[in-house]
Biopython code that builds the backbone (N, CA, C, O; Angstrom):
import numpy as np
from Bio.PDB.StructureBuilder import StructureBuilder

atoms = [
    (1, "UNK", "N", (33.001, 28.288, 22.025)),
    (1, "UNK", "CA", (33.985, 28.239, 23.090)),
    (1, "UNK", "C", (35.190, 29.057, 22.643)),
    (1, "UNK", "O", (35.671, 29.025, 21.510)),
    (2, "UNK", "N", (35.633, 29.812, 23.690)),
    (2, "UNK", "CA", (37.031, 30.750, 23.327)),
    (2, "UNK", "C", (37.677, 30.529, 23.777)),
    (2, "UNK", "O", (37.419, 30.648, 24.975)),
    (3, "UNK", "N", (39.409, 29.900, 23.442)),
    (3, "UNK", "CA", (40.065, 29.612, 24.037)),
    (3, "UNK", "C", (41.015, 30.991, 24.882)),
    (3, "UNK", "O", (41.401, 31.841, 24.080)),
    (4, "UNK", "N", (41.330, 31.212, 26.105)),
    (4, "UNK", "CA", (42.002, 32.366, 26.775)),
    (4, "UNK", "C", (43.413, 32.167, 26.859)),
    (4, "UNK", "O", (44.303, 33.015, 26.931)),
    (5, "UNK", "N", (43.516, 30.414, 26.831)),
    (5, "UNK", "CA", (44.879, 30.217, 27.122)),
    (5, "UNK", "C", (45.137, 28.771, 26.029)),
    (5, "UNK", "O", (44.287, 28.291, 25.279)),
    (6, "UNK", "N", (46.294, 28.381, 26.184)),
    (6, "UNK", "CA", (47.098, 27.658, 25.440)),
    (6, "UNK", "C", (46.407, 25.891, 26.074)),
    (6, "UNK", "O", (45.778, 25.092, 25.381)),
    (7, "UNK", "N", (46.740, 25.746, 27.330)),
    (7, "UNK", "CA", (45.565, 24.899, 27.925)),
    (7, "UNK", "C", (44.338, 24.704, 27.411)),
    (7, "UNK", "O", (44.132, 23.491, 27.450)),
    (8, "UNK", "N", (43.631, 25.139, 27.057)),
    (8, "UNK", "CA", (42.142, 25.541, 26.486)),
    (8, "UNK", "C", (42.255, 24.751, 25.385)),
    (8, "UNK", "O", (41.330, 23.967, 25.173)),
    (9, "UNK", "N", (43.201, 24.779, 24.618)),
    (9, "UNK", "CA", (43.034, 24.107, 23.312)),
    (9, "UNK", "C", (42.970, 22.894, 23.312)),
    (9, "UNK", "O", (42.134, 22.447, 22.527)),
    (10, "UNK", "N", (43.619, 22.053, 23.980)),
    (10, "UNK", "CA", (43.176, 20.672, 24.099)),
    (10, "UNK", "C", (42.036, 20.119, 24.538)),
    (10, "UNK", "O", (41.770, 18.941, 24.300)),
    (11, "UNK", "N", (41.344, 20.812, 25.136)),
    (11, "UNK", "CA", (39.792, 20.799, 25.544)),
    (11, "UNK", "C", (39.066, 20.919, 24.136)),
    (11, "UNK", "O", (38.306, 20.114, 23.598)),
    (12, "UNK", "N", (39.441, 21.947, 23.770)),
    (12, "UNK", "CA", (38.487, 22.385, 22.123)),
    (12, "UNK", "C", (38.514, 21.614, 20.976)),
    (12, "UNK", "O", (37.727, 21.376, 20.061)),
    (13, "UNK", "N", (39.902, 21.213, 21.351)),
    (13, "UNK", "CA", (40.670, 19.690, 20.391)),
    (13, "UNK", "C", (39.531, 18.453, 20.648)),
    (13, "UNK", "O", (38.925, 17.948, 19.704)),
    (14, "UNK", "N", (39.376, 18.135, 21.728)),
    (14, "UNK", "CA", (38.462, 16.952, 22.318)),
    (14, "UNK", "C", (37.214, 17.048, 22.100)),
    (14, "UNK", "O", (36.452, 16.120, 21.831)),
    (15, "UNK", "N", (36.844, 18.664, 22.257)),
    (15, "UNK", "CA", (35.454, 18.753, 21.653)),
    (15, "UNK", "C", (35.114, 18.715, 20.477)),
    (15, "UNK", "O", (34.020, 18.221, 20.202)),
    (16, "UNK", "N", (35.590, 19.004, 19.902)),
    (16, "UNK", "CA", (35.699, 19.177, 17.795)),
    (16, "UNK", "C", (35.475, 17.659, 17.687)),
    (16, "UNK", "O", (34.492, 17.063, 17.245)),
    (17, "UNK", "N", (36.845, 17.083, 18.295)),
    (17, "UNK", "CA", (37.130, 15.446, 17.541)),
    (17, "UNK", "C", (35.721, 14.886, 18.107)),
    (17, "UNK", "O", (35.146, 14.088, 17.368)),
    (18, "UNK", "N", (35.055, 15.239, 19.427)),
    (18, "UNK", "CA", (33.690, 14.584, 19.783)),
    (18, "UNK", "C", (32.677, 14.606, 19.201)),
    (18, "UNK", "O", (31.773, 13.770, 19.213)),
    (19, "UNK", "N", (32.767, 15.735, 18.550)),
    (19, "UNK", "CA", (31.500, 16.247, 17.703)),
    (19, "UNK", "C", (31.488, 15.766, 16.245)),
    (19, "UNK", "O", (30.414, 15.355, 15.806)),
    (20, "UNK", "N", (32.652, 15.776, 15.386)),
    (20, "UNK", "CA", (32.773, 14.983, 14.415)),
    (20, "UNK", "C", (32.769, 13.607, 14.168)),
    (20, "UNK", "O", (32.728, 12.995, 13.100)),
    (21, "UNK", "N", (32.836, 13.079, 15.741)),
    (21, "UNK", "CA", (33.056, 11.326, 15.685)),
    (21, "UNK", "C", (31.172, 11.040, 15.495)),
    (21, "UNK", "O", (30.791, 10.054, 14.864)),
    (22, "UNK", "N", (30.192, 11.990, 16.099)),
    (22, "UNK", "CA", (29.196, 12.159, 16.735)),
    (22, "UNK", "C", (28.104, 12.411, 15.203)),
    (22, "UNK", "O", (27.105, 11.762, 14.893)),
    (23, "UNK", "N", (28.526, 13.177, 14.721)),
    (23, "UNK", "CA", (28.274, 13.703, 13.526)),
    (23, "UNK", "C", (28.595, 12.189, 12.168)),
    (23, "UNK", "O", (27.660, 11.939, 11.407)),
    (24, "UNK", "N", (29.935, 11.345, 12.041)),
    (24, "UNK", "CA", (29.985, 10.763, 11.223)),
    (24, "UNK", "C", (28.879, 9.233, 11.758)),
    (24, "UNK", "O", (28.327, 8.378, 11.066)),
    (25, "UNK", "N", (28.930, 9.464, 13.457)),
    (25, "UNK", "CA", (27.860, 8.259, 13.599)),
    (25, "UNK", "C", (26.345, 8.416, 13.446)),
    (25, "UNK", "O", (25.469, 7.565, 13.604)),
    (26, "UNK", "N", (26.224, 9.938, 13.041)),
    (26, "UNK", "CA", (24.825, 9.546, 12.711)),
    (26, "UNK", "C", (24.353, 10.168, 11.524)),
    (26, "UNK", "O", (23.273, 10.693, 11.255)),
    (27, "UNK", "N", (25.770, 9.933, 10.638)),
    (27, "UNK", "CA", (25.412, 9.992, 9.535)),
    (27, "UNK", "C", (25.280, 8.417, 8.706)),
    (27, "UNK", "O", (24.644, 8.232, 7.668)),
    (28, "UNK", "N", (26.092, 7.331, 9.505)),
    (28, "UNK", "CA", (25.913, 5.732, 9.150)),
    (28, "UNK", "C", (24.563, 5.632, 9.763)),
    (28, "UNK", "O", (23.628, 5.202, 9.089)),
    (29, "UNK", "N", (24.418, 5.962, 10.866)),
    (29, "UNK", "CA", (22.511, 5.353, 11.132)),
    (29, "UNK", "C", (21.536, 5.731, 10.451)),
    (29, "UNK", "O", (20.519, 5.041, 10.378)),
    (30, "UNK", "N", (21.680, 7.053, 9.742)),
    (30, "UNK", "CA", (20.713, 7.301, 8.853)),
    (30, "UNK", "C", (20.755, 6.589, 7.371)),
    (30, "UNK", "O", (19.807, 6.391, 6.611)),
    (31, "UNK", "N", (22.281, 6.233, 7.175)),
    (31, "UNK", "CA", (22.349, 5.666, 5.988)),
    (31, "UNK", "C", (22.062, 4.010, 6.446)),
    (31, "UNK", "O", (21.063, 3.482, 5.958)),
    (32, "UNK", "N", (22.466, 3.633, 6.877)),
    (32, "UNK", "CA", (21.484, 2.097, 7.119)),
    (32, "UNK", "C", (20.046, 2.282, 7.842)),
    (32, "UNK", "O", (19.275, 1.333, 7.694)),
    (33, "UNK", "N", (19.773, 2.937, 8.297)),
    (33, "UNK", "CA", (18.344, 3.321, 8.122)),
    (33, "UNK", "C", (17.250, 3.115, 6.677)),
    (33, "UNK", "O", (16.288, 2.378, 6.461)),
    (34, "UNK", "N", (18.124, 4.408, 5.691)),
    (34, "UNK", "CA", (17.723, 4.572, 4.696)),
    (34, "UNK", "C", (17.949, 2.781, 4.036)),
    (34, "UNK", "O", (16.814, 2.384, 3.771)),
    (35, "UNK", "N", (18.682, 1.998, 3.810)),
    (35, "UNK", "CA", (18.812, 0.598, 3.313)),
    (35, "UNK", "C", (18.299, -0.137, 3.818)),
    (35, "UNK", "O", (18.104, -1.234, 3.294)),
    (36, "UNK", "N", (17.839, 0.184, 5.132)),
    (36, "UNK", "CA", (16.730, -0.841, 5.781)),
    (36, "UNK", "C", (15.173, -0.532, 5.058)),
    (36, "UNK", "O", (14.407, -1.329, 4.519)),
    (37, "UNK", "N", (15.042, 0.912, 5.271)),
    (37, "UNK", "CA", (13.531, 1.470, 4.296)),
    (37, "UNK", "C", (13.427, 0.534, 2.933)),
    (37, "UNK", "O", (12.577, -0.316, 2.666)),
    (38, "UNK", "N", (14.716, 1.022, 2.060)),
    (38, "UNK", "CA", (14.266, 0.065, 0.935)),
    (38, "UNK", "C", (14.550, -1.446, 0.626)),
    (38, "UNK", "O", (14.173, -2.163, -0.301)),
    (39, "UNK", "N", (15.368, -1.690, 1.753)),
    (39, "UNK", "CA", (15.001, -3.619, 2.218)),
    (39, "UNK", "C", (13.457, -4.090, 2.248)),
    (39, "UNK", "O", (12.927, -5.119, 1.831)),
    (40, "UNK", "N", (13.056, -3.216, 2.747)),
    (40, "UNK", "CA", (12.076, -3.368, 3.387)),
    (40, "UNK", "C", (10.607, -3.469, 2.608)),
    (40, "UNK", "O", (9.700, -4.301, 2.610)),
    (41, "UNK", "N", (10.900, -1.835, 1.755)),
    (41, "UNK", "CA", (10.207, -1.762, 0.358)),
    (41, "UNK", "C", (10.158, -2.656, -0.753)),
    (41, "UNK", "O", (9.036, -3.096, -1.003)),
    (42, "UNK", "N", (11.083, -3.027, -1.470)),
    (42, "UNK", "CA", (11.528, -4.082, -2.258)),
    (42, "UNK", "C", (11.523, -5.510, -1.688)),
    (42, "UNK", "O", (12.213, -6.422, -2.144)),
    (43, "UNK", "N", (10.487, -5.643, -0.409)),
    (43, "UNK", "CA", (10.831, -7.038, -0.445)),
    (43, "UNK", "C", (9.867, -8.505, -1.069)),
    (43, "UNK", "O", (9.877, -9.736, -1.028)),
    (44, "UNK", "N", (9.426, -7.851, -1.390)),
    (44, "UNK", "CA", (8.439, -8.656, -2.489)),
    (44, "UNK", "C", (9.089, -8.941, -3.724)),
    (44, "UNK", "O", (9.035, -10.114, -4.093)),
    (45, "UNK", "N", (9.772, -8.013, -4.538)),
    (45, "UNK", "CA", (10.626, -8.131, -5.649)),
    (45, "UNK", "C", (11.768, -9.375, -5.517)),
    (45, "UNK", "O", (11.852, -10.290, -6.336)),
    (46, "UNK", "N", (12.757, -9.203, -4.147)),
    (46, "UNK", "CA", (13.603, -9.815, -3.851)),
    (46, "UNK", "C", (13.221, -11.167, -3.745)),
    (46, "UNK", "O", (13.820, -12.141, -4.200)),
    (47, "UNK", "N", (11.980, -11.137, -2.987)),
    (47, "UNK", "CA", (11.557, -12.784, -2.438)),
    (47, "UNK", "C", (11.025, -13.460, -3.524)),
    (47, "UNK", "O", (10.861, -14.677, -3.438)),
    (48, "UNK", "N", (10.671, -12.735, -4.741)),
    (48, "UNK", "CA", (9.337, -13.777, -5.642)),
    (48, "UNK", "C", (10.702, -13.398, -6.953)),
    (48, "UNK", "O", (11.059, -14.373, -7.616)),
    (49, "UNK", "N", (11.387, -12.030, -7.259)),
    (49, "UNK", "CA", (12.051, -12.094, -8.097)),
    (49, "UNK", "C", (11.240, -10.904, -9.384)),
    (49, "UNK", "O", (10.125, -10.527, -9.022)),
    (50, "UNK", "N", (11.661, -10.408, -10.600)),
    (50, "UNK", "CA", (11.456, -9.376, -10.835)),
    (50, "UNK", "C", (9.966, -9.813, -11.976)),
    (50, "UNK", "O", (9.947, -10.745, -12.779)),
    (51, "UNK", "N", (8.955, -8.916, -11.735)),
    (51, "UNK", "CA", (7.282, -9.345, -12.035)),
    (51, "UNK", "C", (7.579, -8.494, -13.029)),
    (51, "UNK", "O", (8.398, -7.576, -13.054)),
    (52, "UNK", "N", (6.545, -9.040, -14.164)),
    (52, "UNK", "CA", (6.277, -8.208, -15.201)),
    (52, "UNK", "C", (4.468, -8.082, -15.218)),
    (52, "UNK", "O", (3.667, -8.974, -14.939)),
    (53, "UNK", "N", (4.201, -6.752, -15.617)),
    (53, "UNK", "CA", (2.841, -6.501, -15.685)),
    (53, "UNK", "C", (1.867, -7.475, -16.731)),
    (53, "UNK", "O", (2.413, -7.939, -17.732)),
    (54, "UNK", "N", (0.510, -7.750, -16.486)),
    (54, "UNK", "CA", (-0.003, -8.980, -17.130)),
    (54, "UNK", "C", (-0.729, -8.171, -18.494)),
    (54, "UNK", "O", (-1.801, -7.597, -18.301)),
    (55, "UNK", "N", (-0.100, -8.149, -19.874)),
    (55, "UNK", "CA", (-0.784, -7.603, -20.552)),
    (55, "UNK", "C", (-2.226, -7.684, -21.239)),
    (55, "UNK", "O", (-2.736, -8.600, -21.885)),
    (56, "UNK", "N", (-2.728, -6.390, -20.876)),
    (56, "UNK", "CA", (-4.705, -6.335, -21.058)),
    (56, "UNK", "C", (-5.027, -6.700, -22.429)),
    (56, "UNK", "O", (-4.614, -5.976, -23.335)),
    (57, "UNK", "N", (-5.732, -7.758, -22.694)),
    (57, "UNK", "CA", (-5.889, -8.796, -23.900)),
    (57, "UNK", "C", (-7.489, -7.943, -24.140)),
    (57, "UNK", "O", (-8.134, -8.298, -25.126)),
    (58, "UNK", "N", (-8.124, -6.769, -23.173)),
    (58, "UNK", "CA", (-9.034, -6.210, -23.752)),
    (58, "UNK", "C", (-10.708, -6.822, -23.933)),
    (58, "UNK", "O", (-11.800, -6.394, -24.305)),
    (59, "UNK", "N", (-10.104, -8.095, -23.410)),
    (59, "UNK", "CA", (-11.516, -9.033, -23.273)),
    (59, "UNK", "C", (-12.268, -8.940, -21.933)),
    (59, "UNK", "O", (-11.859, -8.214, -21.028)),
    (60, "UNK", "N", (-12.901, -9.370, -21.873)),
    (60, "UNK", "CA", (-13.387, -9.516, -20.245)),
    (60, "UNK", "C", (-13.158, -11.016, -19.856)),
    (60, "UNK", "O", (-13.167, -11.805, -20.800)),
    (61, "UNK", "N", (-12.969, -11.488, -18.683)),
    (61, "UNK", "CA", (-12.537, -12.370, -17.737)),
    (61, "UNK", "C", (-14.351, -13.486, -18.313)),
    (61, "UNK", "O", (-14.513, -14.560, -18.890)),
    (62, "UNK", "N", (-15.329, -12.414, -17.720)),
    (62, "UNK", "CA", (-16.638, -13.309, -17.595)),
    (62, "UNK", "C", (-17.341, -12.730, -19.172)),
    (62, "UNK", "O", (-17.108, -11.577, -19.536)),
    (63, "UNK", "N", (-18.271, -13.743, -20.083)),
    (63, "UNK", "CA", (-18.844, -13.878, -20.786)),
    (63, "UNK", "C", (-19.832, -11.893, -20.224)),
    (63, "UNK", "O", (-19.827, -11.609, -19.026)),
    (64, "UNK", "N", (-20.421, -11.010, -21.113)),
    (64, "UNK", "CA", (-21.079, -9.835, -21.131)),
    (64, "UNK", "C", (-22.836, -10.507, -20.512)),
    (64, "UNK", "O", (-23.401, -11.263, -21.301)),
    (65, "UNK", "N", (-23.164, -10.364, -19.905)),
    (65, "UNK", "CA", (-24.715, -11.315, -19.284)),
    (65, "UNK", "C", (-25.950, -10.402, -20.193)),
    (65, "UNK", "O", (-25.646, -9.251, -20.505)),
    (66, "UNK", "N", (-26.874, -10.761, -20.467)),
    (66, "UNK", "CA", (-27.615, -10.101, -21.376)),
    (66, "UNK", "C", (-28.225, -9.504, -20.810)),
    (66, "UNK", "O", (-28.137, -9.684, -19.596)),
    (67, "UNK", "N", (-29.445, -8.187, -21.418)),
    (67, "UNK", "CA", (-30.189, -7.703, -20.557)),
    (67, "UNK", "C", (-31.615, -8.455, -20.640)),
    (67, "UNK", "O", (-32.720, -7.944, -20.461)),
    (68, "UNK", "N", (-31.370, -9.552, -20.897)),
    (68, "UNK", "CA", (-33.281, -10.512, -20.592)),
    (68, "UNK", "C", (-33.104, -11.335, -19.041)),
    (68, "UNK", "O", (-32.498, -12.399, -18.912)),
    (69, "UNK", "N", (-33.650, -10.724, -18.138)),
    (69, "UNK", "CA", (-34.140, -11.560, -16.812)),
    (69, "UNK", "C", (-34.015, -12.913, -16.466)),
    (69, "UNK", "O", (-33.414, -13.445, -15.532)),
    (70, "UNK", "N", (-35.027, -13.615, -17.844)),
    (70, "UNK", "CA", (-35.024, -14.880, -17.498)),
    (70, "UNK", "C", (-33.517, -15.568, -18.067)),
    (70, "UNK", "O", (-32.948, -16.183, -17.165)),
    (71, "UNK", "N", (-32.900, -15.573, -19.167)),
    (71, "UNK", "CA", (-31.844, -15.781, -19.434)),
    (71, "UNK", "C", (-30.947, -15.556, -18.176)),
    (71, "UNK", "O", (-30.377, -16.624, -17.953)),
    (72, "UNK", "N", (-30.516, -14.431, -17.086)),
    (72, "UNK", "CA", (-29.970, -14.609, -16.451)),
    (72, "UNK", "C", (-29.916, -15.111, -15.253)),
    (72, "UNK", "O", (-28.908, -15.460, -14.638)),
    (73, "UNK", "N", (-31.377, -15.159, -14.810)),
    (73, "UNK", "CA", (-31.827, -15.995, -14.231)),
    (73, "UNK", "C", (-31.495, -17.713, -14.088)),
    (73, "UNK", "O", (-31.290, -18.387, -13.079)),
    (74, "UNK", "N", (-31.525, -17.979, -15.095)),
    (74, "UNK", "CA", (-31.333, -19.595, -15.875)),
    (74, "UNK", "C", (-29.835, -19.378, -15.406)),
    (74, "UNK", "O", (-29.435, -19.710, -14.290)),
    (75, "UNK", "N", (-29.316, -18.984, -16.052)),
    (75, "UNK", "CA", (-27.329, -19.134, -15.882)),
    (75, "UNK", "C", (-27.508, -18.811, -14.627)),
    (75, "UNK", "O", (-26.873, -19.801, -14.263)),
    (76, "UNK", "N", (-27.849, -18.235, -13.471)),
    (76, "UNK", "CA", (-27.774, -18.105, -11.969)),
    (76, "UNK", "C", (-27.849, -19.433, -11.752)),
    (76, "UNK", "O", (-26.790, -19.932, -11.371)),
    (77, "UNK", "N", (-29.235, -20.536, -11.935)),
    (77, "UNK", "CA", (-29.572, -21.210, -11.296)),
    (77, "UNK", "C", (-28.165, -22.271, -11.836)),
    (77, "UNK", "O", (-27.509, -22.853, -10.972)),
    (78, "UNK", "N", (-27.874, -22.402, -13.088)),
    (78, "UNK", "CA", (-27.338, -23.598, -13.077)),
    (78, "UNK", "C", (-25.746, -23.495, -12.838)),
    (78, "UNK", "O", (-24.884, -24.312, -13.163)),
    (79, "UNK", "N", (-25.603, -22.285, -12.190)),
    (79, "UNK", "CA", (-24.003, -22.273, -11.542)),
    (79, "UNK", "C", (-24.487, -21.779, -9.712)),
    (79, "UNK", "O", (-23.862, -21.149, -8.859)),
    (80, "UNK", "N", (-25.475, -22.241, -9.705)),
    (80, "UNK", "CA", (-25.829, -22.294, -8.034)),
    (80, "UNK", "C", (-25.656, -23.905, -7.731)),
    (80, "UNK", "O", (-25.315, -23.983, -6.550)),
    (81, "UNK", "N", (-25.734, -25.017, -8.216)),
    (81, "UNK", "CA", (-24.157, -26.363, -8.027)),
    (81, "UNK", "C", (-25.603, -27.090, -6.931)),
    (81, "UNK", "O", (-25.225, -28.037, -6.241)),
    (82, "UNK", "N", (-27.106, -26.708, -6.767)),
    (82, "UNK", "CA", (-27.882, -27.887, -6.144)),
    (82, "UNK", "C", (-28.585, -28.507, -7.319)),
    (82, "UNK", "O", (-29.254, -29.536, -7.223)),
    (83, "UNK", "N", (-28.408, -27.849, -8.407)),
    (83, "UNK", "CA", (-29.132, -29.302, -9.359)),
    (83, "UNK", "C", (-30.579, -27.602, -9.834)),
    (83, "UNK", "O", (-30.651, -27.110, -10.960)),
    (84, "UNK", "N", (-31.324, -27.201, -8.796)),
    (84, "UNK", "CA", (-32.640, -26.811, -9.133)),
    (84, "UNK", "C", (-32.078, -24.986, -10.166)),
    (84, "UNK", "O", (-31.026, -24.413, -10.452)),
    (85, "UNK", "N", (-33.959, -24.703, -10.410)),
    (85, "UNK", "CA", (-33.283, -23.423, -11.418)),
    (85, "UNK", "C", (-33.854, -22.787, -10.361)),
    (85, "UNK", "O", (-34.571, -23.207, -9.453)),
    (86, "UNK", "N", (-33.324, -21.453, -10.677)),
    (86, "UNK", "CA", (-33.735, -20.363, -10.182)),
    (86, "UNK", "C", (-34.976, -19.946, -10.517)),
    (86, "UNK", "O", (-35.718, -19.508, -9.638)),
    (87, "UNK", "N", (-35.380, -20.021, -11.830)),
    (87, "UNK", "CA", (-37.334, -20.282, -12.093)),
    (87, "UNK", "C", (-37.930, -21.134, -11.611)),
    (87, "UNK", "O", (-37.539, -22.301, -11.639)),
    (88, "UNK", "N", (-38.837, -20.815, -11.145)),
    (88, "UNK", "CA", (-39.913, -21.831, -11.292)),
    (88, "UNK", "C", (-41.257, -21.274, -11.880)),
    (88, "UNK", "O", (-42.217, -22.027, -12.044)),
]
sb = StructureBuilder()
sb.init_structure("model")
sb.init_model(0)
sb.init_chain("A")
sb.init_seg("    ")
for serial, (resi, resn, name, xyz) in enumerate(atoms, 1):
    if name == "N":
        sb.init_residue(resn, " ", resi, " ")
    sb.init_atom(name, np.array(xyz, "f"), 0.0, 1.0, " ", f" {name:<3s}", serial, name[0])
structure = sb.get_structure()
């Protein structure tokens, strides 16, 4: 915009101050935006509190099962909880 006359400037005045009011408001929405993202992210941390990783003791959870059939067979049947084996 070019101002021609002395009039003019208070128009250009109004537009500037509009554009900067315009400009600082959406520079707060992006910044609470951005604090909502990592509200949002972090909210597991916040709610349970700060986790530490479970260190690998290198063992396995379940006993290694052998490679003989009937042996695993047998341990099937007697963690199948009706009483019978898995052989017969």
């Amino acid at each position: 915009m070019r101002a021609t006359q002395f009039s003019d400037l208070k128009a250009m005045q109004k537009l500037l101050a509009d554009q900067a009011r315009a400009e600082k408001e959406a520079q707060a929405a992006a910044r609470l935006a951005e604090q909502q993202r990592q509200r949002e992210q972090q909210l597991f941390a916040f709610s349970i509190g700060a986790v530490k990783p479970i260190k690998d003791s290198g063992r396995s959870a379940r006993p290694a099962q052998s490679g003989d059939p009937k042996t695993a067979a047998t341990r099937v049947g007697r963690f199948r909880g009706d009483g019978r084996s898995a052989i017969r």
